[in-house]
Predicted model as a PDB file, atoms N, CA, C, CB and O in Angstrom, pLDDT in the B-factor column:
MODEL        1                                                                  
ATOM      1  N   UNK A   1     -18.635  30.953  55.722  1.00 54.00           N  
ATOM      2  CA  UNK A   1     -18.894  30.812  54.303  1.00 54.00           C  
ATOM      3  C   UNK A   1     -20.409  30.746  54.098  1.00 54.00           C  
ATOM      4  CB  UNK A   1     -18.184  29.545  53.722  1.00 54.00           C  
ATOM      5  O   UNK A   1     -21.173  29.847  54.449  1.00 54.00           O  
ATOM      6  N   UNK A   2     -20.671  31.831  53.487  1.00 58.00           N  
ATOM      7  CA  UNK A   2     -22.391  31.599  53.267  1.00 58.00           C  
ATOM      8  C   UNK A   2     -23.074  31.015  52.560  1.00 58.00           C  
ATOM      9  CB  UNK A   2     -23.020  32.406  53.031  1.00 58.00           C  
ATOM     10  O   UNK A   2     -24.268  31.314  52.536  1.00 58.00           O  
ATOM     11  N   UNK A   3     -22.719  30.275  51.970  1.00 61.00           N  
ATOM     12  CA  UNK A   3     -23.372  28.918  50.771  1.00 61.00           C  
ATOM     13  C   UNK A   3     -23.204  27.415  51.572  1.00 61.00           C  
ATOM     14  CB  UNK A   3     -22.151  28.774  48.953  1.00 61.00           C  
ATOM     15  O   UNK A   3     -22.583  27.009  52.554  1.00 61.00           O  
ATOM     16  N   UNK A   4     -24.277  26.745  50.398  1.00 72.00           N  
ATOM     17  CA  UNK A   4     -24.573  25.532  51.507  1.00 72.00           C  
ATOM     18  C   UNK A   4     -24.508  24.833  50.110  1.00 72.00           C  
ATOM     19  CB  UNK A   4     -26.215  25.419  52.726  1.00 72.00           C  
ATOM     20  O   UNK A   4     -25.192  25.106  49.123  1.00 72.00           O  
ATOM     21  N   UNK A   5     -23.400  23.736  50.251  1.00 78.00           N  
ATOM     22  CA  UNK A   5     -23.412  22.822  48.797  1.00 78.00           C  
ATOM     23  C   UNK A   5     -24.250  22.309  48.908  1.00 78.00           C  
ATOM     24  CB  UNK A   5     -22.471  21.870  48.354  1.00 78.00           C  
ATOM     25  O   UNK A   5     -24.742  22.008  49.996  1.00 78.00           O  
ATOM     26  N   UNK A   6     -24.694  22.036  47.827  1.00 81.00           N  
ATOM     27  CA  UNK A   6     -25.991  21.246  47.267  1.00 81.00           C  
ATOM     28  C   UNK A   6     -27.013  22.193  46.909  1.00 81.00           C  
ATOM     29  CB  UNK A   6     -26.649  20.222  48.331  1.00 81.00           C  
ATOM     30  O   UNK A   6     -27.796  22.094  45.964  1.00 81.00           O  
ATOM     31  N   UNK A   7     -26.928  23.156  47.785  1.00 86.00           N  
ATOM     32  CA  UNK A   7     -28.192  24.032  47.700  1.00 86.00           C  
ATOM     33  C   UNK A   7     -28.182  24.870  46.291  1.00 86.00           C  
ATOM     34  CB  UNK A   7     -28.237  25.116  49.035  1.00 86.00           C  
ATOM     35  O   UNK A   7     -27.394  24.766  45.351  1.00 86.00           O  
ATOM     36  N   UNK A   8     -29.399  25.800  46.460  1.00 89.00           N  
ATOM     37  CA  UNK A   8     -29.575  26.343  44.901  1.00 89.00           C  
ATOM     38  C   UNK A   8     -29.434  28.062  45.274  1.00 89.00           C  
ATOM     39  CB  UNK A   8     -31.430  25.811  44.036  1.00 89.00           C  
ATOM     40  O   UNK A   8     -29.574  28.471  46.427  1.00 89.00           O  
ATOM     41  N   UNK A   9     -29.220  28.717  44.433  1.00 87.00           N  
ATOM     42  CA  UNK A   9     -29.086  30.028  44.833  1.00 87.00           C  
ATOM     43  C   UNK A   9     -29.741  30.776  42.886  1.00 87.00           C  
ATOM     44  CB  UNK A   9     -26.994  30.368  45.553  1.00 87.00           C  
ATOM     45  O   UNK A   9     -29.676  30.371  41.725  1.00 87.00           O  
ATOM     46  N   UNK A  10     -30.352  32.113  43.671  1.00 91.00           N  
ATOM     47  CA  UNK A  10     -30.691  32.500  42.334  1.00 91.00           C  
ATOM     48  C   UNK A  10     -30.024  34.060  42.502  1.00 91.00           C  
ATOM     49  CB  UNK A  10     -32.499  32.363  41.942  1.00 91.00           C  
ATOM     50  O   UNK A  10     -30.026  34.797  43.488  1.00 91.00           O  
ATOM     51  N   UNK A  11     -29.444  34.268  41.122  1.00 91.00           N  
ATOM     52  CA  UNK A  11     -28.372  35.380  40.718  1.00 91.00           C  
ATOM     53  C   UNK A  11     -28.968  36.524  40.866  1.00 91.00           C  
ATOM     54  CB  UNK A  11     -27.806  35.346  39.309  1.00 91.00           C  
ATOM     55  O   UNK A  11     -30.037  36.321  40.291  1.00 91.00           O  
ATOM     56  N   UNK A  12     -28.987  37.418  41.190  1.00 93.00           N  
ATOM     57  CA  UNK A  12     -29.145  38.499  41.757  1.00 93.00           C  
ATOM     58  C   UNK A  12     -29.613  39.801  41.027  1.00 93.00           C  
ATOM     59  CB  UNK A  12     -28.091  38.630  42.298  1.00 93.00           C  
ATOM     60  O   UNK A  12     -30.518  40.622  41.176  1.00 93.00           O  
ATOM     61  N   UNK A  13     -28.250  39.542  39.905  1.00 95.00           N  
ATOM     62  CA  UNK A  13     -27.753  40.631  38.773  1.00 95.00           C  
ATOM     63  C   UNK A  13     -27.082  39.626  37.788  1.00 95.00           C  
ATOM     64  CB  UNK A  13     -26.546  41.950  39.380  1.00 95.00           C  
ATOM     65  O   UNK A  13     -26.797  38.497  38.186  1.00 95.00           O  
ATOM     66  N   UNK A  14     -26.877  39.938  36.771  1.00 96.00           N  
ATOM     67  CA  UNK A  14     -25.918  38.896  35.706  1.00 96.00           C  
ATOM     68  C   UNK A  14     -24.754  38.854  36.364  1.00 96.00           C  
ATOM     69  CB  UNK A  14     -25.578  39.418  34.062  1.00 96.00           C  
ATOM     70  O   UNK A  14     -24.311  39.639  37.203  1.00 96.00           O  
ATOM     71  N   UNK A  15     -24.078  37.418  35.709  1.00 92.00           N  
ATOM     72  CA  UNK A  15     -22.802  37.123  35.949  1.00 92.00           C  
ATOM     73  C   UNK A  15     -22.226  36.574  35.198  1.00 92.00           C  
ATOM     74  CB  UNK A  15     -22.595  36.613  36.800  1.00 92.00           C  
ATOM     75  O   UNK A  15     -22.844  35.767  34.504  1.00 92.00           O  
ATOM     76  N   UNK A  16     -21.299  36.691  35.064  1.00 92.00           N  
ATOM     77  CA  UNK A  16     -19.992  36.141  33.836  1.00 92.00           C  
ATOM     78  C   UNK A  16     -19.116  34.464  34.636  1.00 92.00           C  
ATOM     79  CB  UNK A  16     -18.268  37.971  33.702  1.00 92.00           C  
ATOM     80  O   UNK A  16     -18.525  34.284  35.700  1.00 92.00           O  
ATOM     81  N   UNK A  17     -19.385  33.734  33.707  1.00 90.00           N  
ATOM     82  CA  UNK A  17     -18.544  32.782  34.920  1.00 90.00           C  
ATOM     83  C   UNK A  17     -17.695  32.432  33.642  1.00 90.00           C  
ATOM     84  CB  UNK A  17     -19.483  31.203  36.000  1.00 90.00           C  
ATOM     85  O   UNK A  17     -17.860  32.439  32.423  1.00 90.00           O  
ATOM     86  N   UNK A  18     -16.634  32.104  34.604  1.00 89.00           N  
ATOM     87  CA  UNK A  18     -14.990  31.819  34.073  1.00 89.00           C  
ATOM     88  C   UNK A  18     -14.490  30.493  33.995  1.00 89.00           C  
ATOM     89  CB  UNK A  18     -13.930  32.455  35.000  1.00 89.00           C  
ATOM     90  O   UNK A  18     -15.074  29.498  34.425  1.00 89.00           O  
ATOM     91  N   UNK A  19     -13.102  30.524  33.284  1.00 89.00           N  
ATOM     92  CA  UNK A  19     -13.115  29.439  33.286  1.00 89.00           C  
ATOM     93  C   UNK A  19     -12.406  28.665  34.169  1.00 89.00           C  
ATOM     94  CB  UNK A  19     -12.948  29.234  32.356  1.00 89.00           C  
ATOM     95  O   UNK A  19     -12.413  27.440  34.288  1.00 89.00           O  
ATOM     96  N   UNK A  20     -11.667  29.669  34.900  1.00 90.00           N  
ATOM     97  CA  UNK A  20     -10.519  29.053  36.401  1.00 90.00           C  
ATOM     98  C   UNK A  20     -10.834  30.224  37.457  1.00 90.00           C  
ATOM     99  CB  UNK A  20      -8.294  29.053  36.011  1.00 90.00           C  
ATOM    100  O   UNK A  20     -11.512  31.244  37.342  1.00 90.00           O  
ATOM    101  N   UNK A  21     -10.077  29.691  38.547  1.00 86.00           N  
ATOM    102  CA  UNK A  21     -10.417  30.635  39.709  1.00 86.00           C  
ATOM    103  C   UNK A  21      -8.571  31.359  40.218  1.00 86.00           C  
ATOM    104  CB  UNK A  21     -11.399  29.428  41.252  1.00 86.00           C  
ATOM    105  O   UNK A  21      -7.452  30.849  40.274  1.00 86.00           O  
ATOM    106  N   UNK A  22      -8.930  32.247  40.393  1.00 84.00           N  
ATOM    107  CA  UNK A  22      -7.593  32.879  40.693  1.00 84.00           C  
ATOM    108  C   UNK A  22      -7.073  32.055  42.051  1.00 84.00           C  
ATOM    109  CB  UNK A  22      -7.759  34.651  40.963  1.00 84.00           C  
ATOM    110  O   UNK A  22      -7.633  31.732  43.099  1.00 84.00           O  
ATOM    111  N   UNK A  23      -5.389  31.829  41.382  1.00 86.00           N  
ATOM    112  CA  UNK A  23      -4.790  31.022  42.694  1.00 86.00           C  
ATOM    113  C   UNK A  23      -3.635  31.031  41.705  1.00 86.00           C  
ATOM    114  CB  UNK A  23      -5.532  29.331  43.428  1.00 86.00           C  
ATOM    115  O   UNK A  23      -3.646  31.557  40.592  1.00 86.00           O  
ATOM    116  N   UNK A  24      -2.245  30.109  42.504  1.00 85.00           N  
ATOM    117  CA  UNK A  24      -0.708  30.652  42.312  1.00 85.00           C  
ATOM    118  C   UNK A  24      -0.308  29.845  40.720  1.00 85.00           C  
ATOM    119  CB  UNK A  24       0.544  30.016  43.912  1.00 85.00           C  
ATOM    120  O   UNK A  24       0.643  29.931  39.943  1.00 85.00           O  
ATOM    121  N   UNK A  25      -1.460  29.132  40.746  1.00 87.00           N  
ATOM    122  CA  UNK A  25      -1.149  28.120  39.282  1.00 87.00           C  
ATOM    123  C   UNK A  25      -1.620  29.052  38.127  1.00 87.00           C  
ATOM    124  CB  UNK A  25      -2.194  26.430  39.182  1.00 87.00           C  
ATOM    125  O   UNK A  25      -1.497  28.432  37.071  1.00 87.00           O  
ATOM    126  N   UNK A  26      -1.979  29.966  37.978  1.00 88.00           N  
ATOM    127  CA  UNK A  26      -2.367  31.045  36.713  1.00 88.00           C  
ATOM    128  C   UNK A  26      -2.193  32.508  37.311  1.00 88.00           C  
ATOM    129  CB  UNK A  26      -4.135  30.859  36.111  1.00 88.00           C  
ATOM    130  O   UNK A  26      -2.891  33.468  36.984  1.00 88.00           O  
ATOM    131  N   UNK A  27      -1.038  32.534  38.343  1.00 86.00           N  
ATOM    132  CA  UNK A  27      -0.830  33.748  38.392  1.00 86.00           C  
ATOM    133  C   UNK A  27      -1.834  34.732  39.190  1.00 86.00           C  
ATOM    134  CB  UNK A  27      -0.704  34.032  37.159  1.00 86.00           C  
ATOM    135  O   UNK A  27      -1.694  35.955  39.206  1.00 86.00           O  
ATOM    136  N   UNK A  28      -2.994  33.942  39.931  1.00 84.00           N  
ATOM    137  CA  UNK A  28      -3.676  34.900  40.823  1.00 84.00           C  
ATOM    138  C   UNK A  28      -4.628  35.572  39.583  1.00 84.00           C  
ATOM    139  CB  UNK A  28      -2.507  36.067  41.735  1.00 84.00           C  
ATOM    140  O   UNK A  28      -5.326  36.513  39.961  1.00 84.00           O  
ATOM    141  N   UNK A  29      -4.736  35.213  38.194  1.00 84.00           N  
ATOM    142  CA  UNK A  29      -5.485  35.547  37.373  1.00 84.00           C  
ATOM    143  C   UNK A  29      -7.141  35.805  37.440  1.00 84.00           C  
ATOM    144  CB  UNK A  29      -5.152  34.777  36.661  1.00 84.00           C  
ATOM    145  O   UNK A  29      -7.699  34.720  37.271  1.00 84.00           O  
ATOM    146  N   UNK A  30      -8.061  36.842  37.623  1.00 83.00           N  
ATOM    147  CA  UNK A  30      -9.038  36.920  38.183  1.00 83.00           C  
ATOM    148  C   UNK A  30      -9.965  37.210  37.130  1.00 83.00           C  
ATOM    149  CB  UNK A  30      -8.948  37.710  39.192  1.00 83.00           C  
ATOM    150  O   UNK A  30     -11.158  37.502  37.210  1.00 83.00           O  
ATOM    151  N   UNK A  31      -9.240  37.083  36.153  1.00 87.00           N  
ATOM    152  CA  UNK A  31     -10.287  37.455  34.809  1.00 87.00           C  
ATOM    153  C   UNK A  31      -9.739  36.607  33.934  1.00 87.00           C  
ATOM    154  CB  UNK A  31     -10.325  39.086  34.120  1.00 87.00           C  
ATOM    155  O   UNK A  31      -9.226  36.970  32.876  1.00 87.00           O  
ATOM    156  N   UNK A  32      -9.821  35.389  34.343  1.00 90.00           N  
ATOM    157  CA  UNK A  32      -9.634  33.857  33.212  1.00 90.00           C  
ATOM    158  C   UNK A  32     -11.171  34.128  32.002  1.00 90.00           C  
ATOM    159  CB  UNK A  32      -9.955  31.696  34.566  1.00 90.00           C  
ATOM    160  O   UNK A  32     -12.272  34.587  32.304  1.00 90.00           O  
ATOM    161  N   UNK A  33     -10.822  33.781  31.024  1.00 93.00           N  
ATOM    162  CA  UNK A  33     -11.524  33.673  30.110  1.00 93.00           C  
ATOM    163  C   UNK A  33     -13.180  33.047  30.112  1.00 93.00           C  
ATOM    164  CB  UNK A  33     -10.695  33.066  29.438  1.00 93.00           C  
ATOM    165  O   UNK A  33     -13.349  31.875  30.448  1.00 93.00           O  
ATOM    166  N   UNK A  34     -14.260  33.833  29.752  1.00 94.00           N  
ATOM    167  CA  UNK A  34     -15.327  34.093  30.051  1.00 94.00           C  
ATOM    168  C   UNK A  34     -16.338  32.734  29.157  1.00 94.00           C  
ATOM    169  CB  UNK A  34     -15.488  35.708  29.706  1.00 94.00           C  
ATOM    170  O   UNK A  34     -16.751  32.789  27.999  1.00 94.00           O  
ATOM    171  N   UNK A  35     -16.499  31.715  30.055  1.00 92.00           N  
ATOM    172  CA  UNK A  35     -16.967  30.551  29.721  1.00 92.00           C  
ATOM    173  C   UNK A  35     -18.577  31.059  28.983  1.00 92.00           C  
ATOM    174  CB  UNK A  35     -16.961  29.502  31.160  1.00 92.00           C  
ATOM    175  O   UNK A  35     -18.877  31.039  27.789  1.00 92.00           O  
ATOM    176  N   UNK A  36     -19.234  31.398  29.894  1.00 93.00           N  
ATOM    177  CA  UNK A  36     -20.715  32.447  29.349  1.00 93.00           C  
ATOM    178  C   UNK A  36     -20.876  33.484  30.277  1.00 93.00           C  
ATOM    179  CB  UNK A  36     -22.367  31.630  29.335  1.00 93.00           C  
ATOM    180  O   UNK A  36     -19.987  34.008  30.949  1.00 93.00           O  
ATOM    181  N   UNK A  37     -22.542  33.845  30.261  1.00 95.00           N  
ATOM    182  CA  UNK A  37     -23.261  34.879  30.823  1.00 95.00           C  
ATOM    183  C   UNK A  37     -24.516  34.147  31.414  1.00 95.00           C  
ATOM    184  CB  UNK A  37     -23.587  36.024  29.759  1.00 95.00           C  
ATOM    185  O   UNK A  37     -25.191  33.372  30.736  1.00 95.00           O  
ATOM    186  N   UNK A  38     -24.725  34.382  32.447  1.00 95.00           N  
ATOM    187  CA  UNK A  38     -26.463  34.343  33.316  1.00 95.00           C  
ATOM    188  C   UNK A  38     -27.027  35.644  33.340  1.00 95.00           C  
ATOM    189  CB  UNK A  38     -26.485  33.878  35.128  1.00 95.00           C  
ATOM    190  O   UNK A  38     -26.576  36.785  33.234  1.00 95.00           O  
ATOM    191  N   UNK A  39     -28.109  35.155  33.506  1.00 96.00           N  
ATOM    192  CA  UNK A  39     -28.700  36.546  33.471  1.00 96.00           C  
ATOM    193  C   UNK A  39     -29.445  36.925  35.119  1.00 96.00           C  
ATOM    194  CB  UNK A  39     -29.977  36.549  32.088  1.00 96.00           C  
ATOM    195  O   UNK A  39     -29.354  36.026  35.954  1.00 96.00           O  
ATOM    196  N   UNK A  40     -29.813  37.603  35.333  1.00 96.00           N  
ATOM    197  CA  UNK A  40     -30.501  37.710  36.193  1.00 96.00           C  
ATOM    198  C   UNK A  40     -31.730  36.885  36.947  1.00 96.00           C  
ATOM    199  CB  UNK A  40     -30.689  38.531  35.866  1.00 96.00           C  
ATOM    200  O   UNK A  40     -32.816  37.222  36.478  1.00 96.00           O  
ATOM    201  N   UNK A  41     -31.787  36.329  37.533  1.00 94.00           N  
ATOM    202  CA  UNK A  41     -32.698  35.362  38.000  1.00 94.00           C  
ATOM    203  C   UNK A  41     -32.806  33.530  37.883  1.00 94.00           C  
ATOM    204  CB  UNK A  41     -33.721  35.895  37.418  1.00 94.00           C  
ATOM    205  O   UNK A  41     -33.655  32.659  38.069  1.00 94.00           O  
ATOM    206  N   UNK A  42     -31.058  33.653  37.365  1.00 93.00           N  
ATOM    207  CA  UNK A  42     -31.048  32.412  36.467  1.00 93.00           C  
ATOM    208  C   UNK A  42     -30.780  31.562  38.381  1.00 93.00           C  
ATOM    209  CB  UNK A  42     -29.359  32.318  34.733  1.00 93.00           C  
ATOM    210  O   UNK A  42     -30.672  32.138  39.463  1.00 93.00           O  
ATOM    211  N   UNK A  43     -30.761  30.236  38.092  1.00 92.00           N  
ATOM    212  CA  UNK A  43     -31.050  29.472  39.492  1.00 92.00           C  
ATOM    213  C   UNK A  43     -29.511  28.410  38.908  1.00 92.00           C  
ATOM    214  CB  UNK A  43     -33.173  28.454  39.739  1.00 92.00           C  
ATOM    215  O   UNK A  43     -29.381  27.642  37.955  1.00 92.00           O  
ATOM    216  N   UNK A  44     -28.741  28.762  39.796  1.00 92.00           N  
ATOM    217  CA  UNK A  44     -27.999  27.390  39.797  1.00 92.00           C  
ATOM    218  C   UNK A  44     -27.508  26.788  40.866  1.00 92.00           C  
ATOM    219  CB  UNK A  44     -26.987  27.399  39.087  1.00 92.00           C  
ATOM    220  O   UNK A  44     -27.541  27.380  41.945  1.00 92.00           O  
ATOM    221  N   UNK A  45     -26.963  25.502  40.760  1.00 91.00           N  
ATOM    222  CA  UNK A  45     -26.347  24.897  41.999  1.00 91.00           C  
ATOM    223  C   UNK A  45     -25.265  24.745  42.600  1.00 91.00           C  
ATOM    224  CB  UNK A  45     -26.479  24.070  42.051  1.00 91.00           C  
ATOM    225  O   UNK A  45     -24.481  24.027  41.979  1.00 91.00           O  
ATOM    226  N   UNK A  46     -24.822  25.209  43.761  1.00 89.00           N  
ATOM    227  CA  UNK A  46     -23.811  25.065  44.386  1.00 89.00           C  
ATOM    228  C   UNK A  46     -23.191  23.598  44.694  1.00 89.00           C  
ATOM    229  CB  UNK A  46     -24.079  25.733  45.386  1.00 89.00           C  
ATOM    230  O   UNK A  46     -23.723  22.619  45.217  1.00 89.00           O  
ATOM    231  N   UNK A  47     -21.997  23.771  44.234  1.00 90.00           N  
ATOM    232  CA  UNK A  47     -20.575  23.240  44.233  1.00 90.00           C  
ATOM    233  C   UNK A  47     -20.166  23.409  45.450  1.00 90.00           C  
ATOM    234  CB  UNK A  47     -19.612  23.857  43.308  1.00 90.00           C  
ATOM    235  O   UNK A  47     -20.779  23.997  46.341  1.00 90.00           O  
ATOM    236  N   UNK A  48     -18.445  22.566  45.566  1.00 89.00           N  
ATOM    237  CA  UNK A  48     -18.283  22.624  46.960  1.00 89.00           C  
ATOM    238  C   UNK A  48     -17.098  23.864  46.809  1.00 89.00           C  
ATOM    239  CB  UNK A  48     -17.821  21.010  47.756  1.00 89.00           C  
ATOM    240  O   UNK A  48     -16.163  23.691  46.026  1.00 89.00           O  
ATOM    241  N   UNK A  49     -17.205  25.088  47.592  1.00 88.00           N  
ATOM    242  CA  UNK A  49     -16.297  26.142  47.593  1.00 88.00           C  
ATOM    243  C   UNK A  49     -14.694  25.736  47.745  1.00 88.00           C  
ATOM    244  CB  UNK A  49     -16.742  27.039  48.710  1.00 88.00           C  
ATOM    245  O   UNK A  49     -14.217  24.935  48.549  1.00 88.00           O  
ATOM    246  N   UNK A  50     -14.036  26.480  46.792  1.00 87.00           N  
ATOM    247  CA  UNK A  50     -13.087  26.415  46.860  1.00 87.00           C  
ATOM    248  C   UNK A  50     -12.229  27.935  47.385  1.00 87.00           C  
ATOM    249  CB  UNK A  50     -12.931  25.813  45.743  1.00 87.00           C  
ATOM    250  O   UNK A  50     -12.602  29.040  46.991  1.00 87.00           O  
ATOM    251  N   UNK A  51     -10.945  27.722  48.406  1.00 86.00           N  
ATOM    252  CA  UNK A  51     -10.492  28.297  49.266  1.00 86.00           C  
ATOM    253  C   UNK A  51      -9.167  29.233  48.249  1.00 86.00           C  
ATOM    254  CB  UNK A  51     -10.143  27.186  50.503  1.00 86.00           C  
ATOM    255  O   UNK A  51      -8.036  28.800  48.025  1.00 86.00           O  
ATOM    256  N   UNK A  52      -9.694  30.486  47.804  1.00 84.00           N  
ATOM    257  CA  UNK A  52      -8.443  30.982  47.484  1.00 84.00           C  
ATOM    258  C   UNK A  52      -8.001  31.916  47.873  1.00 84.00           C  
ATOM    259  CB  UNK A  52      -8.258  31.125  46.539  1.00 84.00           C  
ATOM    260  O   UNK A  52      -8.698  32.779  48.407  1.00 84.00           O  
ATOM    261  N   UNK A  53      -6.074  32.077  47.648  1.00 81.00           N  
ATOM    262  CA  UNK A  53      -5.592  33.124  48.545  1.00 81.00           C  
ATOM    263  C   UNK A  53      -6.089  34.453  48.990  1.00 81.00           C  
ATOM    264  CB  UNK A  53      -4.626  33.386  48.136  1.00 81.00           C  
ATOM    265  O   UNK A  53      -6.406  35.277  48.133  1.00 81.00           O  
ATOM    266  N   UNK A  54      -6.169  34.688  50.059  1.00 81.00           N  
ATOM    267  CA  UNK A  54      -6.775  36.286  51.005  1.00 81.00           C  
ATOM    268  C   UNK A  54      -7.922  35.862  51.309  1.00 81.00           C  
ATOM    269  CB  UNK A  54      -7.017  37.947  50.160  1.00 81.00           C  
ATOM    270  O   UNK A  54      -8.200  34.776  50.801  1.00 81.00           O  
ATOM    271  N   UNK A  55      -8.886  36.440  52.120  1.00 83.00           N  
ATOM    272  CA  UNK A  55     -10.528  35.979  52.558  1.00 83.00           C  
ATOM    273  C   UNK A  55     -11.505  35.352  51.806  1.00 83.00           C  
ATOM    274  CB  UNK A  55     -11.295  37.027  52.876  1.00 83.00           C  
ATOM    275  O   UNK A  55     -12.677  35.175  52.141  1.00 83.00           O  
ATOM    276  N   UNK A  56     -10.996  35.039  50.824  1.00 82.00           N  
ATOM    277  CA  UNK A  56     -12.103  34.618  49.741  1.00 82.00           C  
ATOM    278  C   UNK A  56     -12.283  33.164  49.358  1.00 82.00           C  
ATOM    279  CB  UNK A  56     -11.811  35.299  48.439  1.00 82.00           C  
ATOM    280  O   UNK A  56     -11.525  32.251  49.686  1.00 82.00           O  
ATOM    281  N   UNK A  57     -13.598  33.040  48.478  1.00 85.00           N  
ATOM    282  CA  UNK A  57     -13.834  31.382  48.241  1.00 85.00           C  
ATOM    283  C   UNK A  57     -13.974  31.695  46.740  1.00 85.00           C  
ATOM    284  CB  UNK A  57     -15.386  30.459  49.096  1.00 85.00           C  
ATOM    285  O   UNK A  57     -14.207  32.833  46.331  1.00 85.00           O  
ATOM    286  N   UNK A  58     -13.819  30.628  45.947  1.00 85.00           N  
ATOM    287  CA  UNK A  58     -14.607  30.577  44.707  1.00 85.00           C  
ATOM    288  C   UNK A  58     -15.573  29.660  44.773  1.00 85.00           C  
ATOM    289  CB  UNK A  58     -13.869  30.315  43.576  1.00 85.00           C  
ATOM    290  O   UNK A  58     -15.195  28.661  45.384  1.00 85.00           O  
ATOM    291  N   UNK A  59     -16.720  29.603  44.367  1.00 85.00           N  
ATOM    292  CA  UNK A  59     -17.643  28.962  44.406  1.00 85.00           C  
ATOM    293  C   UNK A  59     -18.338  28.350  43.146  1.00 85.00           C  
ATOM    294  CB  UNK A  59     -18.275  29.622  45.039  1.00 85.00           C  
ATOM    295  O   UNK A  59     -19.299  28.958  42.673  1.00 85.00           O  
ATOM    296  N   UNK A  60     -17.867  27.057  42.513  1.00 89.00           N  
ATOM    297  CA  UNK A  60     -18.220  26.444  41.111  1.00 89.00           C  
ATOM    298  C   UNK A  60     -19.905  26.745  41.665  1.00 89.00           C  
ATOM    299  CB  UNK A  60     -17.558  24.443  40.678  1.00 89.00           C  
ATOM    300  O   UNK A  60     -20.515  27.099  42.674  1.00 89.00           O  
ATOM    301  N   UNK A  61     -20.102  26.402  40.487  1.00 87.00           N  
ATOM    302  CA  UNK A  61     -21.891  25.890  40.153  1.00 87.00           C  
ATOM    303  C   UNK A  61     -22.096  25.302  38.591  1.00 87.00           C  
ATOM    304  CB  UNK A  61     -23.149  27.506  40.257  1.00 87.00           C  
ATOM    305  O   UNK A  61     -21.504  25.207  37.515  1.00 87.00           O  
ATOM    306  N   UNK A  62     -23.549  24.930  39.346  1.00 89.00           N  
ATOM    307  CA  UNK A  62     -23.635  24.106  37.745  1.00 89.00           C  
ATOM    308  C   UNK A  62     -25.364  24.378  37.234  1.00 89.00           C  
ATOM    309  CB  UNK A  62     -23.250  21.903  37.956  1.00 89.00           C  
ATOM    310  O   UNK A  62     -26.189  24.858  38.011  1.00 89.00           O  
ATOM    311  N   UNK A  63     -25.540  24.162  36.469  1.00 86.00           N  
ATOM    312  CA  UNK A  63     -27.040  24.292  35.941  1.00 86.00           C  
ATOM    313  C   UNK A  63     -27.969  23.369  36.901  1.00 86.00           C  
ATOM    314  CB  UNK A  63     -27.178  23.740  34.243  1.00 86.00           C  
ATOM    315  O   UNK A  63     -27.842  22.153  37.051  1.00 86.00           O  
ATOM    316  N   UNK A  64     -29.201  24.447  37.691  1.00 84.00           N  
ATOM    317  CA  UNK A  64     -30.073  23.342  38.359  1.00 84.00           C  
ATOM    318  C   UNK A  64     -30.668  22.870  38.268  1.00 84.00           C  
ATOM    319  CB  UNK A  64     -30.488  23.248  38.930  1.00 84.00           C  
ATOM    320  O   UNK A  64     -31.285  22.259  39.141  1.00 84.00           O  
ATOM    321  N   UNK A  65     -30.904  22.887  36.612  1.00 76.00           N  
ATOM    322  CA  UNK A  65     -31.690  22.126  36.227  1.00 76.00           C  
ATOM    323  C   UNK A  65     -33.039  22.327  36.037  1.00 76.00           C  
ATOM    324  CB  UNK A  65     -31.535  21.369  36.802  1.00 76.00           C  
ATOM    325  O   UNK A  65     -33.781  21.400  35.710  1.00 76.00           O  
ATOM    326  N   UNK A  66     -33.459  23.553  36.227  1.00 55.00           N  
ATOM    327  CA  UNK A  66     -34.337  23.873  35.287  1.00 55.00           C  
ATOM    328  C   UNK A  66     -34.455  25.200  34.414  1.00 55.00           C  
ATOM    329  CB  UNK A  66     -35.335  23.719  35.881  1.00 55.00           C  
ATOM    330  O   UNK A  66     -35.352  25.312  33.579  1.00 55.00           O  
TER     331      UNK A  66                                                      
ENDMDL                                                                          
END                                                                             
């Protein structure tokens, strides 16, 4: 898993973050409803990953605060 909770990561390209993560309680739903937008370069903080079905993580974050 390539993220390190606590740590900060800066976005790459924009991103849309949601409001749930796909798993068996919403149907594996991967396009839950679109909380906002970042933009490119925006800096936020890693959360602790969460493990969902097939190879993948979801990974919360939160504003880092500046």
């Amino acid at each position: 898993l390539p993220v390190v909770v606590g740590g900060q990561w800066t976005l790459l390209r924009p991103s849309n973050v949601r409001s749930d993560y796909p798993d068996q309680h919403n149907h594996f739903n991967a396009r839950a409803p679109i909380m906002c937008s970042l933009s490119a370069g925006t800096v936020v903080a890693i959360l602790e990953p969460i493990r969902v079905p097939g190879p993948g993580y979801w990974v919360p974050i939160k504003s880092a605060g500046k």
